[in-house]
C-alpha positions in Angstrom: 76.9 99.8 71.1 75.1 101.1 67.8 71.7 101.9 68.3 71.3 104.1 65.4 73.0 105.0 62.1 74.9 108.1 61.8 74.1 111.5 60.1 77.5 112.7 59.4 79.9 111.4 56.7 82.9 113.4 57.3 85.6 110.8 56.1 83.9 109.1 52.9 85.9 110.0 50.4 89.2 110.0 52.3 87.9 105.8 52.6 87.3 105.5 49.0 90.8 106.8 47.8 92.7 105.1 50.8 91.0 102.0 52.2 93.1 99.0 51.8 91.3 95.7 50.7 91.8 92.9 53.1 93.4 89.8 51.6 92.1 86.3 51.9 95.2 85.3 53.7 97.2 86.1 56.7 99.9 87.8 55.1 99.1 91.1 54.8 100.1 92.2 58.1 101.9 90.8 61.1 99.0 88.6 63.5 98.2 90.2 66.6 98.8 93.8 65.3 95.6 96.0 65.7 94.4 98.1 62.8 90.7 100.1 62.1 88.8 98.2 60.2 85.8 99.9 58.1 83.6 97.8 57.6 80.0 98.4 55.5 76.5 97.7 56.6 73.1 98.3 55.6 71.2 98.9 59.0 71.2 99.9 62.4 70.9 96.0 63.2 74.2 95.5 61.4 76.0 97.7 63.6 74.6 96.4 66.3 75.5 93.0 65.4 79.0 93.8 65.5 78.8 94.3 68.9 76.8 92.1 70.3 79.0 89.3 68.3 81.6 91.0 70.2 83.4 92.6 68.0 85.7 96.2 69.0 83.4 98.9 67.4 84.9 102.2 67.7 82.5 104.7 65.8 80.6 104.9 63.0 79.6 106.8 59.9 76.8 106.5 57.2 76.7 103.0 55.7 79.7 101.7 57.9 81.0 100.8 61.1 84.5 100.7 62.2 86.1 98.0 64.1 89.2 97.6 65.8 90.9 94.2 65.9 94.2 91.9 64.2 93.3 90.0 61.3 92.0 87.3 62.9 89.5 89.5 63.4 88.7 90.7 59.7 89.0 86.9 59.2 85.8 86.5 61.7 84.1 89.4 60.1 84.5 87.8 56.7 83.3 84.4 58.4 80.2 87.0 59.8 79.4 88.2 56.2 80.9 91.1 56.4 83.5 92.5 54.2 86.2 95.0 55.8 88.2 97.1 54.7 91.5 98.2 56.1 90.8 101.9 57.0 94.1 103.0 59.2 97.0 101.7 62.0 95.7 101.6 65.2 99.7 102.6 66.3 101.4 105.7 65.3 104.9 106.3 65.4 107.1 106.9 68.6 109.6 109.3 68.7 113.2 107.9 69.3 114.2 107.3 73.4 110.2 107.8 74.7 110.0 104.0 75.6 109.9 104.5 78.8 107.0 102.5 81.0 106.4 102.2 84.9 106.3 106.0 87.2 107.5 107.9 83.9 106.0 107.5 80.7 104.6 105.4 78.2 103.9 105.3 74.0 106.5 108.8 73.2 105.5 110.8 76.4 102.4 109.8 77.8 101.8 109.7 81.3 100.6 106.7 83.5 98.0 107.0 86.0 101.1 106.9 88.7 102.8 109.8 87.0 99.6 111.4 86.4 99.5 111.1 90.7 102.9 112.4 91.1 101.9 115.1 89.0 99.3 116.3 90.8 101.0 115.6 94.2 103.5 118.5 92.8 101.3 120.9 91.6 99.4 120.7 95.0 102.7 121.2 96.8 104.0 124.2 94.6 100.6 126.2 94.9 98.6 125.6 98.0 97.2 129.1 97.8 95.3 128.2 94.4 94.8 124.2 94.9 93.3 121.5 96.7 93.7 118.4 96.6 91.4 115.1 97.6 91.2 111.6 97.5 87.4 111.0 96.0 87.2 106.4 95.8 88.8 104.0 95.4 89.4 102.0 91.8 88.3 98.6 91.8 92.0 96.9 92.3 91.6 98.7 95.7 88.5 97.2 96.5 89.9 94.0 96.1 92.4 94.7 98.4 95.3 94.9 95.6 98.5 96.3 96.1 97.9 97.6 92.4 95.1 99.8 92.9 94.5 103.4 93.1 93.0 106.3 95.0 91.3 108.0 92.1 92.2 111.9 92.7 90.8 115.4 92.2 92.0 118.8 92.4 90.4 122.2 92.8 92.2 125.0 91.9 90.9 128.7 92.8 92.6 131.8 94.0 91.5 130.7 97.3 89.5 132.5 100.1 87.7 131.2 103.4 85.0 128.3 102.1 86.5 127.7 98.6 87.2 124.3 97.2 84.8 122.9 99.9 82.4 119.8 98.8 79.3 121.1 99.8 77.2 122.5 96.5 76.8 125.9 98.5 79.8 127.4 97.3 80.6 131.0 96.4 81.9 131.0 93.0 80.6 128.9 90.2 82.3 125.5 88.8 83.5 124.2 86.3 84.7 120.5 85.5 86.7 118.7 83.6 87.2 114.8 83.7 89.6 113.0 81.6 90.3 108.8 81.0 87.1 107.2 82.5 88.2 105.2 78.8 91.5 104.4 79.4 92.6 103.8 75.9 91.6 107.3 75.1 95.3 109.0 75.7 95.2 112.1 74.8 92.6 113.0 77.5 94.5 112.7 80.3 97.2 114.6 79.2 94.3 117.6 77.8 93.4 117.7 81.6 97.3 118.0 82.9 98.2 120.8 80.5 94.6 122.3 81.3 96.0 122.1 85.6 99.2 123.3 84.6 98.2 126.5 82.5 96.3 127.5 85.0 98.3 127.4 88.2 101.8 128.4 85.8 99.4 131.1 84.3 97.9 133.0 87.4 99.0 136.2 88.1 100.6 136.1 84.2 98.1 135.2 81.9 94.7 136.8 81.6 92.5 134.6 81.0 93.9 132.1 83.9 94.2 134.9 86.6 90.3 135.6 85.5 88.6 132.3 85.8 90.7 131.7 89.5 89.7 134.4 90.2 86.3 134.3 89.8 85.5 130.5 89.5 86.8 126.8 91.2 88.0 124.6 88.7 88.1 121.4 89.4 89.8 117.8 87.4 90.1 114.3 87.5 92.6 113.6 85.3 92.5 110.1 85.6 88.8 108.7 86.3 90.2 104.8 85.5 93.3 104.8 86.7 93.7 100.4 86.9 92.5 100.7 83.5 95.4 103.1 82.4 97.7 100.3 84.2 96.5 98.0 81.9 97.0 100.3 78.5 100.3 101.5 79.8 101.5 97.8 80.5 101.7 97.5 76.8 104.6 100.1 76.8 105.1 101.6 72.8 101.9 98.9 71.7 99.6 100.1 74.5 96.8 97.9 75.3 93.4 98.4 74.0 91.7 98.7 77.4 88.7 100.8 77.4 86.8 99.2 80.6 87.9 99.2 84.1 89.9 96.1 85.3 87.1 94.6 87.2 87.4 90.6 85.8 84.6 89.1 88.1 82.2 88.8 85.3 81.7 86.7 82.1 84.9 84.4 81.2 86.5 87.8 79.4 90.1 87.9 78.8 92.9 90.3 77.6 90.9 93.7 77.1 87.9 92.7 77.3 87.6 92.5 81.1 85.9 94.9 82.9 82.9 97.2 82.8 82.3 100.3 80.9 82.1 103.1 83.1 80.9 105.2 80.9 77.5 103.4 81.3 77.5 102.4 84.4 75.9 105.9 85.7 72.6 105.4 87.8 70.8 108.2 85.4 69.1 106.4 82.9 71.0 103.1 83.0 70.0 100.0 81.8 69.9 100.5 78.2 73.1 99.3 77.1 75.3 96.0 76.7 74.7 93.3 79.1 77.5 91.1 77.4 80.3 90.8 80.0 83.0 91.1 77.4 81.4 93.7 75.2 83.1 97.3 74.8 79.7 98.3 76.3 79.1 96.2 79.3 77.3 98.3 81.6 77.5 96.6 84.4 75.2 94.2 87.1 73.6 97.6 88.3 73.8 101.0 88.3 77.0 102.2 89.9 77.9 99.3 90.4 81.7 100.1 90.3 83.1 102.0 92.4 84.8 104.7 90.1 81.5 105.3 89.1 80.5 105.7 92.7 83.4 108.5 93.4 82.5 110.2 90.5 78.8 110.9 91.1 79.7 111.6 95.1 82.2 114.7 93.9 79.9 115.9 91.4 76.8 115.7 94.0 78.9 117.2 96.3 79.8 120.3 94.6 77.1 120.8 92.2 73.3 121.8 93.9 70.4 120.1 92.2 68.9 122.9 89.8 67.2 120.6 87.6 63.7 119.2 87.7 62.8 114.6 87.9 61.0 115.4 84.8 62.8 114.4 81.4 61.1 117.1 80.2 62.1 119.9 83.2 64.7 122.1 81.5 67.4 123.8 83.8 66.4 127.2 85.1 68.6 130.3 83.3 69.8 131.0 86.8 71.4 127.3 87.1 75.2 127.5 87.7 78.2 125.1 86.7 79.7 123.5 83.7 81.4 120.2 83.2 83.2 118.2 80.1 83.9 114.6 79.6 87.3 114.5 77.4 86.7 111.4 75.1 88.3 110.5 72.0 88.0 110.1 69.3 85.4 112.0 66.2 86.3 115.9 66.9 83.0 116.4 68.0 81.5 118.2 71.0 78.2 116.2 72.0 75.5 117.9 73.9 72.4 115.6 76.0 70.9 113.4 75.6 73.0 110.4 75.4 70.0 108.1 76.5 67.5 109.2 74.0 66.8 111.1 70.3 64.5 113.2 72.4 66.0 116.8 72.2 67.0 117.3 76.0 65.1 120.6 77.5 67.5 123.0 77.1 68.4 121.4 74.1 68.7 125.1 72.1 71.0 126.7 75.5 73.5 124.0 75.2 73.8 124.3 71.7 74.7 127.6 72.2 77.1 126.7 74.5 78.8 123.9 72.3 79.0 126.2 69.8 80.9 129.1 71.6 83.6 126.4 72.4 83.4 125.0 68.7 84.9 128.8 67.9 87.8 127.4 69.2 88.4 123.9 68.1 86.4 123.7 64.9 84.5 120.2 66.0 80.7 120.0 65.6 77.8 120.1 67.7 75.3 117.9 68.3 73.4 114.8 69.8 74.6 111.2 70.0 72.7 110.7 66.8 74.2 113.7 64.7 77.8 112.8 65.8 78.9 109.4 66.8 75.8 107.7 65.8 74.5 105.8 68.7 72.6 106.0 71.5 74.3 105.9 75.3 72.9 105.3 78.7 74.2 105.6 82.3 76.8 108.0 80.7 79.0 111.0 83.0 76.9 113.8 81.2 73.4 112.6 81.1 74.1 112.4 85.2 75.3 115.6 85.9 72.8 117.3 83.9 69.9 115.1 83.8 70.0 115.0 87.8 71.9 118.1 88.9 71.2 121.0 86.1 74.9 121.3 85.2 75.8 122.4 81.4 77.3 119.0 80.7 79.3 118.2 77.1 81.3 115.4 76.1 84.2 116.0 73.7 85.7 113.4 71.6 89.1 114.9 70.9 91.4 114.2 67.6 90.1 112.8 63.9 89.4 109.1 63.0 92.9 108.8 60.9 96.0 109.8 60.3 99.2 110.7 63.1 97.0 112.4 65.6 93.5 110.2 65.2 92.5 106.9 67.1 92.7 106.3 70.4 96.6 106.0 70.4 97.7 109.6 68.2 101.0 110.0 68.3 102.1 112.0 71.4 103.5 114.9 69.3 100.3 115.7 68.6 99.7 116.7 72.2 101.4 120.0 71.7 100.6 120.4 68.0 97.4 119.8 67.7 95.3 119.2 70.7 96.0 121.7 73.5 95.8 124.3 71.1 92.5 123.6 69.5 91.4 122.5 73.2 92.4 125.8 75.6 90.0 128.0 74.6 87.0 125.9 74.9 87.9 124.9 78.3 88.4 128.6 78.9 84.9 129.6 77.0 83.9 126.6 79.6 85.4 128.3 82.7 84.1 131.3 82.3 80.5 130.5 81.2 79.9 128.4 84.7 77.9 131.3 86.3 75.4 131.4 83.7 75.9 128.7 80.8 72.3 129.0 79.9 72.1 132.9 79.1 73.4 134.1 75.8 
């Protein structure tokens, strides 16, 4: 997963005031409970290592890698010659009577992928002259035939006229993207991309900026791009499951969480660079696209974005290109710009971070490559597609901080309304509006 050290350091001295030592025995925390482990090395190798042992690494910073895992697992890492370092609770606390798991919610308030559905089943309903709604593939589980899968959905949503929200890349107005959950541990994503359908369809007519962009631009979302995978994390109720992959189990002998592949390198642009492991965080997968989330996700995007970018890796976008897209990831509060695959700065390298930067205005996280943010290299990854073959202004944003109430993968919901959507809004606006012409200042 770690192909290079890391250039920023943004929590060292919180770690050196707060990290708790790990204790030779079993008894300083209950077995089986998750916590973030921070855990030193000296190379790019070590990193590495982690992984490839098989170890949960979530991110990393100068001179360390963080892991997530019980402790059994900072028993192994000891056994490995590493020495962790308790660095923060994977779990946050839930507010009283949100306990709730099945077609309502999940972990204080968050939504499963069937809510997440009815959701967007209602909004489609309540507005059909701003939205519509299609079915773009099928999740895995479906292909299998299992009464448990999913339809994975999208929705446009444009003050519409004759020919809008059409899949054919000839369209009228420009487009802008947002997908959320392709990692389904990464909560807070999907439920950036609901309030994101919701302010604009509640907002239109009321709100400036919301009547503006509908009225001038299609919007579309997938709010859920791994919704058997969200099954799984939900399924843990107030302890969601770590499950990051999607709930394909035909490979390796992987159990628990560490089925499935990583769809977020299973992209046909540049893959084969990543973890062939089968139980690795970063299994990319037999082939590219190989899944079939990954296959409904590069049919939309080919379907309503034209091709505007050069084969070359060197080819930049022309000015005129059209369209804009996020990935919502968590978690780092960064916004990461192409490429993913390689410490090569992408063509329009100086455009996009331009681009990043406008939106940073608004939520404060920095801009950069792989390299200058999480610290490793990705391939096969949403982004380097949809710009690498179609042109588009592609970013990923990994939302919330590494610690604390609203950091990791599970903040707690709260931080929903207090801290994410408000940061978030008006980059996705910036976003919005800069999808007729992302790479002119």
């Amino acid at each position: 997963m770690l192909a290079v050290l890391p250039k920023k350091s943004l929590f060292a001295t919180a770690l050196v005031v707060a990290a708790l030592v790990v204790p030779t025995t079993a008894q300083a925390a209950p077995s089986g409970i998750p916590y973030v482990w921070r855990v030193p090395v000296s190379s790019a190798a070590q990193a590495h290592q982690l992984d490839q042992a098989g170890f949960d690494v979530a991110e990393s910073e100068d001179g360390a890698a963080f892991v997530i895992g019980d402790t059994a697992e900072a028993v192994r890492l000891r056994q490995a010659g590493f020495q962790p370092t308790r660095f923060d609770t994977v779990y946050k606390d839930v507010a009283p009577g949100k306990g709730d798991v099945g077609t309502a919610s999940f972990y204080g308030g968050y939504k499963t992928a069937a809510e997440q559905e009815a959701h967007l089943n209602a909004v489609a309903s309540a507005h059909p002259d701003l939205t519509t709604q299609y079915d773009i593939g099928d999740s895995w589980r479906k292909t299998q035939g299992l009464s448990t899968g999913h339809d994975i959905k999208a929705i446009c949503i444009t003050k519409k006229q004759a020919g809008d929200c059409a899949r054919t890349p000839n369209s009228t107005k420009p487009r802008f993207s947002i997908i959320a959950q392709i990692h389904a541990r990464e909560l807070s994503t999907g439920e950036l991309a609901s309030r994101w359908i919701d302010y604009l369809v509640d907002g239109y007519g009321t709100d400036a900026d919301a009547t503006a962009i509908l009225n001038t631009t299609e919007v579309w979302v997938v709010p859920v791009a791994n919704p058997d995978g969200v099954d799984l994390v939900a399924a843990g109720g107030n302890s969601p499951k770590l499950q990051r992959k999607n709930a394909n189990n035909s490979r390796g002998s992987c159990t628990g969480t560490n089925i499935g592949i990583d769809l977020n390198r299973n992209s046909s642009f540049k893959w084969g660079g990543d973890s062939n492991s089968a139980c690795s965080e970063t299994y990319q997968g037999t082939a590219a696209k190989s899944e079939p989330e990954t296959v409904a996700l590069e049919s939309l995007f080919s379907s309503i974005y034209p091709d505007q970018r050069g084969t070359s890796d060197t080819a930049p976008a022309p000015t005129t290109a059209k369209g804009t897209m996020i990935t919502l990831h968590s978690y780092g509060n960064d916004i990461i710009i192409p490429w993913g695959w390689s410490q090569t700065k992408a063509p329009n390298d100086a455009q996009m971070r331009a681009f990043g930067k406008k939106m940073a205005a608004y939520n404060g996280y920095l801009v950069g490559t792989n390299a200058e943010t999480v610290g490793y290299d990705t391939t096969g990854t949403t982004d380097d597609y949809t710009y690498g073959v179609l042109g588009v202004a592609s970013v990923t944003f990994e939302v919330g901080a590494s610690s604390g109430t609203c950091g990791g993968f599970f903040p707690a919901y709260s931080c929903v309304s207090s801290t994410f959507w408000p940061k978030n809004k008006g980059a996705f606006v910036v976003a919005a509006k800069a999808a007729a012409a992302p790479y002119q200042s």
